[in-house]
RODO-2510 file (C-alpha; in nm, 4 decimals, decimal comma):
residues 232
     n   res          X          Y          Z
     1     x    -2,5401     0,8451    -1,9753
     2     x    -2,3220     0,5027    -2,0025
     3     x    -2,2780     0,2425    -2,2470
     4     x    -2,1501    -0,1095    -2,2027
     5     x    -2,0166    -0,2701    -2,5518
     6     x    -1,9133    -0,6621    -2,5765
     7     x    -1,7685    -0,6808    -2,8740
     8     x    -1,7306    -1,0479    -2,9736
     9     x    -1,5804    -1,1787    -3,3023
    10     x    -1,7182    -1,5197    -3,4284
    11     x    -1,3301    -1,6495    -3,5478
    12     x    -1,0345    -1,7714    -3,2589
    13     x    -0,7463    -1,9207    -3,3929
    14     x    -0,6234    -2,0007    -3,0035
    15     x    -0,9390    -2,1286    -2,9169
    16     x    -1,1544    -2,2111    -3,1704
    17     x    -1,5554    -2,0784    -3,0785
    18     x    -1,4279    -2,0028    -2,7594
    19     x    -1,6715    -1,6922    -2,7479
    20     x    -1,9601    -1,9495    -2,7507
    21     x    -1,7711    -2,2038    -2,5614
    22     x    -1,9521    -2,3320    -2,2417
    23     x    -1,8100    -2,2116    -1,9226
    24     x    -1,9907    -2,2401    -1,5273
    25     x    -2,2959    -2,2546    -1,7243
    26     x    -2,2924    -1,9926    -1,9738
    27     x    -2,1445    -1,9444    -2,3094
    28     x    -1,7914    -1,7266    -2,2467
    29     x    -1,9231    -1,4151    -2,3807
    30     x    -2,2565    -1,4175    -2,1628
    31     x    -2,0597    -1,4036    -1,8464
    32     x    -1,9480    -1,0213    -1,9547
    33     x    -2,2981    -0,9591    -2,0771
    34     x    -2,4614    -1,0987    -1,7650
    35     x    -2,1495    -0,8664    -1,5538
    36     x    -2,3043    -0,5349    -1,7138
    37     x    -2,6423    -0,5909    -1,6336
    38     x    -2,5606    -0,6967    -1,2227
    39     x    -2,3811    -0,3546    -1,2214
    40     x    -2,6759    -0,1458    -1,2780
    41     x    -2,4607     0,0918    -1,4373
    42     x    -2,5420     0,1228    -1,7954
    43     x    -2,8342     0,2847    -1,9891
    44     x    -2,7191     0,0574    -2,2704
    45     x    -2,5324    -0,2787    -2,2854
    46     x    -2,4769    -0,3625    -2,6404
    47     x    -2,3232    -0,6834    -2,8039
    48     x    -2,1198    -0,6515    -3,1186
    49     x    -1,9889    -0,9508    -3,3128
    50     x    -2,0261    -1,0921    -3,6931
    51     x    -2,2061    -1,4211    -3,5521
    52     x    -2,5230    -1,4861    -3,6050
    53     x    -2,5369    -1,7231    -3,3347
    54     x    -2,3768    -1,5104    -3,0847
    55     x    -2,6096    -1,1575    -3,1434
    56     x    -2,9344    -1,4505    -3,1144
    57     x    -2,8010    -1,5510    -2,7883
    58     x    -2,7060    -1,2234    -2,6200
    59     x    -3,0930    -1,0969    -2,5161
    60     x    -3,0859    -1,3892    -2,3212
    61     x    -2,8006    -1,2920    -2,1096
    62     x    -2,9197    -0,9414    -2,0456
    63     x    -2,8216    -0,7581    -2,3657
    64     x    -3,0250    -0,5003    -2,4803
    65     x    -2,9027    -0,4027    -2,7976
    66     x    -2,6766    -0,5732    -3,0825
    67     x    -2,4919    -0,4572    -3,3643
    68     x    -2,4160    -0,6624    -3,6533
    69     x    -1,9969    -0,6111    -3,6801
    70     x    -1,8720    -0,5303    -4,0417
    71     x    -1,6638    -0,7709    -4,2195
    72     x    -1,3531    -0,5242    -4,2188
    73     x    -1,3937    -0,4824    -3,8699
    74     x    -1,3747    -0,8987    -3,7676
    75     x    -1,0695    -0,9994    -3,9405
    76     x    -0,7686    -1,1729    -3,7449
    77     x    -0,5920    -0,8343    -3,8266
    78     x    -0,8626    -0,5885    -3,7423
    79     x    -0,7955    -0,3693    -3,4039
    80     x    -1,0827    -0,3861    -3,1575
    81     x    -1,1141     0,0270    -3,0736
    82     x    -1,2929     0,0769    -3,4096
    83     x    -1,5563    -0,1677    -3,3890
    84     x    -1,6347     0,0080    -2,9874
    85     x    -1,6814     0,3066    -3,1811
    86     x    -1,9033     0,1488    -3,4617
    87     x    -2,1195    -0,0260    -3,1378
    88     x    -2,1615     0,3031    -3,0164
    89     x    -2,2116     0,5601    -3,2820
    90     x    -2,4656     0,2459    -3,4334
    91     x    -2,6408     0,2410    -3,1091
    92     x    -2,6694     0,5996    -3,0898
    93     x    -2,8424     0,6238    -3,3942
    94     x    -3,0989     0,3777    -3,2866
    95     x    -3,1634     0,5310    -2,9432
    96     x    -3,1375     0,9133    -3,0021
    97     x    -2,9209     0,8693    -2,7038
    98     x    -2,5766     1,0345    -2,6625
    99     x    -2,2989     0,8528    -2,4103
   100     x    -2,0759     1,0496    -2,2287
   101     x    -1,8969     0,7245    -2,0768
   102     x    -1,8293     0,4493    -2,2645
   103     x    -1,6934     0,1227    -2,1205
   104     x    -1,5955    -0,2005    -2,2701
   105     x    -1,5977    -0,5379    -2,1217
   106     x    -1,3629    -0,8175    -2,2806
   107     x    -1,5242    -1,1058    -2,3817
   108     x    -1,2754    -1,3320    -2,2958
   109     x    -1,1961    -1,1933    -1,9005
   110     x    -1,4574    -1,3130    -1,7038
   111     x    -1,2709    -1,3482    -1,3781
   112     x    -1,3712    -0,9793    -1,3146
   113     x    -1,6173    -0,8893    -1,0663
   114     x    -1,9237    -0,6606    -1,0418
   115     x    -1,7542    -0,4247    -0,7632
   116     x    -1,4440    -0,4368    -1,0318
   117     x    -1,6833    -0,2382    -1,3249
   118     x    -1,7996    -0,0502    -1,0494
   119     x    -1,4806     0,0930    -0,8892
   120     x    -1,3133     0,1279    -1,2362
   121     x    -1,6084     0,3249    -1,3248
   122     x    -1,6229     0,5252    -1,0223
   123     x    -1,2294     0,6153    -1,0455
   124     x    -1,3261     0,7140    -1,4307
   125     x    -1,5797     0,9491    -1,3351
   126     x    -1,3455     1,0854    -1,0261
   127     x    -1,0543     1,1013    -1,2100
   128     x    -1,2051     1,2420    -1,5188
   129     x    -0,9204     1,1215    -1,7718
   130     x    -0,9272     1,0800    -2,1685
   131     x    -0,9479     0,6664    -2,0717
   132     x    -0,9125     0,4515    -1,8491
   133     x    -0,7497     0,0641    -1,8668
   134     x    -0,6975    -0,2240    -1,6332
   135     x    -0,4229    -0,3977    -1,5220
   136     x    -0,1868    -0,5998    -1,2486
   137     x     0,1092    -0,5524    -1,1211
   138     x     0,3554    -0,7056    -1,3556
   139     x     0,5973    -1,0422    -1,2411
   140     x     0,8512    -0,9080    -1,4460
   141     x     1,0300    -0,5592    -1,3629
   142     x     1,1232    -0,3989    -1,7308
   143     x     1,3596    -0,2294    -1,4863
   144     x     1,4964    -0,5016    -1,3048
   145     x     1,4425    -0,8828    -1,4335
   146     x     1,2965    -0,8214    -1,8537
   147     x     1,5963    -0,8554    -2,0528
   148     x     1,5877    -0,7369    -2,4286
   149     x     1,7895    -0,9013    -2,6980
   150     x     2,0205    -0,6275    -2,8601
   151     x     2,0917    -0,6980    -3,2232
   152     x     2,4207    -0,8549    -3,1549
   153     x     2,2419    -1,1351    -2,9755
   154     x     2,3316    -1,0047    -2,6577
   155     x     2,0550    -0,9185    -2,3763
   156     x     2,0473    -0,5973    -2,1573
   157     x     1,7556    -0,4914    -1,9048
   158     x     1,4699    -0,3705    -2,1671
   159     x     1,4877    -0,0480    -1,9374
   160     x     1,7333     0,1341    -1,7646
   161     x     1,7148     0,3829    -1,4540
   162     x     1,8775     0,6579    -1,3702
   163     x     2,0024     0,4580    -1,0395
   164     x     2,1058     0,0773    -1,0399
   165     x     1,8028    -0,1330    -0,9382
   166     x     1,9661    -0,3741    -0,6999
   167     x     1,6038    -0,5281    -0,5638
   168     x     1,2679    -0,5713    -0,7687
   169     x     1,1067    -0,3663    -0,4699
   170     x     1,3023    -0,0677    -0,5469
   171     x     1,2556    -0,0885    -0,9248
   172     x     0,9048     0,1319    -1,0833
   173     x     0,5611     0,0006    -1,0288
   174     x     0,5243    -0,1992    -1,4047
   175     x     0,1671    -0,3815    -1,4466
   176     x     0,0323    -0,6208    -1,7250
   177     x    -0,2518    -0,4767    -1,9444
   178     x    -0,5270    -0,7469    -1,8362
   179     x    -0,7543    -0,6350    -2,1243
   180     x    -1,0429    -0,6889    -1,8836
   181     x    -1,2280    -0,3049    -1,8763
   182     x    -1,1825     0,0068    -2,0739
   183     x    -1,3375     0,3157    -2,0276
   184     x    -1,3662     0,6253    -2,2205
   185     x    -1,5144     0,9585    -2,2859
   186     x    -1,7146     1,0036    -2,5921
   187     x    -1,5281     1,1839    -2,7225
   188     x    -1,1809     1,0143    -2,6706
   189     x    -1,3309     0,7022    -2,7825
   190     x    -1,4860     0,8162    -3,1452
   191     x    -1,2549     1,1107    -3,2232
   192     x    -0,9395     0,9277    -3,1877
   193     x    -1,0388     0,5607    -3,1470
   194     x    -0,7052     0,4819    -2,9373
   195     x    -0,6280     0,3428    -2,6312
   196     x    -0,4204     0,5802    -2,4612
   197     x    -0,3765     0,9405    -2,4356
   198     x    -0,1379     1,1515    -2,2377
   199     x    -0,4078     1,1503    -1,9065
   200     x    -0,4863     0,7355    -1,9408
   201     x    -0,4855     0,5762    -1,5789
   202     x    -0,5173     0,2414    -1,4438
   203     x    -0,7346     0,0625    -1,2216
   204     x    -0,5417    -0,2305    -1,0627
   205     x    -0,6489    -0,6217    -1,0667
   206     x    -0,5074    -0,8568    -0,8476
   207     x    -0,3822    -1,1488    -1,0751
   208     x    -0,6544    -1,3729    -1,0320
   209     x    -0,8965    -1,1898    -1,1757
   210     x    -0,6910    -1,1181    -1,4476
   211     x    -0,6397    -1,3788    -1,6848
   212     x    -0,7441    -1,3548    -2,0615
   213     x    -0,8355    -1,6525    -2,2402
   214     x    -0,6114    -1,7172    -2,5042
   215     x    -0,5554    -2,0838    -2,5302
   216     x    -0,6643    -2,4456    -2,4100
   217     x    -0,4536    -2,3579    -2,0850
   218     x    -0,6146    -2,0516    -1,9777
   219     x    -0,9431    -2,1873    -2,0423
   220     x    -0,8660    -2,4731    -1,7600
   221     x    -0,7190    -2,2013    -1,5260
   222     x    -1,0208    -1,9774    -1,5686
   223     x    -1,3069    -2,2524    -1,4736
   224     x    -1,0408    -2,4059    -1,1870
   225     x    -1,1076    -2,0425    -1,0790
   226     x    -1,4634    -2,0125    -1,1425
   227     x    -1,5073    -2,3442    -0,9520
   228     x    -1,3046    -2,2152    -0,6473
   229     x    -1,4794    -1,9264    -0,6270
   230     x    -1,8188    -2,0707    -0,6259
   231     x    -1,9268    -1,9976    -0,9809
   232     x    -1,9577    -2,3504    -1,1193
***
């Protein structure tokens, strides 16, 4: 059996309510909610967040479970891997239900698309790794062109190869974490509550589906996109 989490906190210091924030017709979380449910994956697809306001709204979008987030769990500090765990062992204990595969949509990625969950699913479940994590190819090379400062104020390449990189082509394959899916095994996910283990792979994103909203800017970007693509 799989679960979907969307585990939304109610506090943004880049973008203040951006979780409820309208965007191509939705509130910002609802578009990961509403993503779940189109896949027809998921035997559970469960919302997790401290607001109020947010864990009201979520049914609406396709949710069919919430879990009320605990305080020590929402702070600005707080890593997000525990509170997956808490959505699922919580939701477990209302269902009866065990989930071998979990998977967790970010809230604030919702360039993805519905073949995306799919195929990073499908890879999951072919693959059979401790987790699994999205990404794109990287426009910096930590091989190549991303320079570290040294602490006499000097920089050097943050990375260096056995053999001179003389072209970014010939450097190793580096991609951005996009944040946007996350899959585990049971497991994985409540034993350990990390992020990687020594069999994590990658499912790759092209960088227009990959951008995270952080700020004012990427908020713009990400309903430019939406509009181009026929979502607005």
């Amino acid at each position: 059996m799989r679960i979907c989490t969307i585990t939304v906190r109610a506090g943004s210091k880049g973008v203040p309510g951006k979780n409820l924030r309208v965007v191509a017709g939705r509130p910002l979380f609802g578009h990961s909610v509403a993503q779940a449910v189109a896949t027809g994956l998921f035997d559970e697809i469960v919302v997790s967040s401290d607001s109020e306001e947010i864990l009201s709204q979520a049914p609406a979008f396709g949710a069919t479970g919430v879990v009320r987030r605990p305080a020590e769990m929402a702070t600005d500090t707080a890593g997000k891997v525990p509170a997956i765990a808490h959505a699922v062992r919580t939701t477990e204990e209302r269902t009866g239900a065990r989930y071998d595969v979990c998977v967790d949509l970010d809230a604030t990625s919702p360039l993805r698309t519905i073949d995306d969950i799919r195929d990073a699913v499908a890879l999951f479940e072919r693959a059979e790794p401790e987790s699994l994590i999205t990404g794109a190819e990287a426009r910096r090379n930590p091989y190549f062109n991303l320079v570290e400062e040294q602490p006499d104020g000097t920089v050097a390449v943050s990375k260096t190869p056995d053999d001179a990189v003389l072209r970014r082509q010939d450097a190793p394959r580096c991609f951005d974490m996009n944040g946007s899916i996350y899959v585990w095994r049971r497991s994985s996910l409540l034993d350990d509550q990390v992020v990687f283990f020594p069999s994590t792979i990658l499912f790759e994103m092209p960088a227009e589906r990959s951008i995270d909203v952080d700020s004012e800017f990427d908020f713009r970007i990400v309903e430019w996109l939406m509009g181009q693509r026929g979502d607005l």
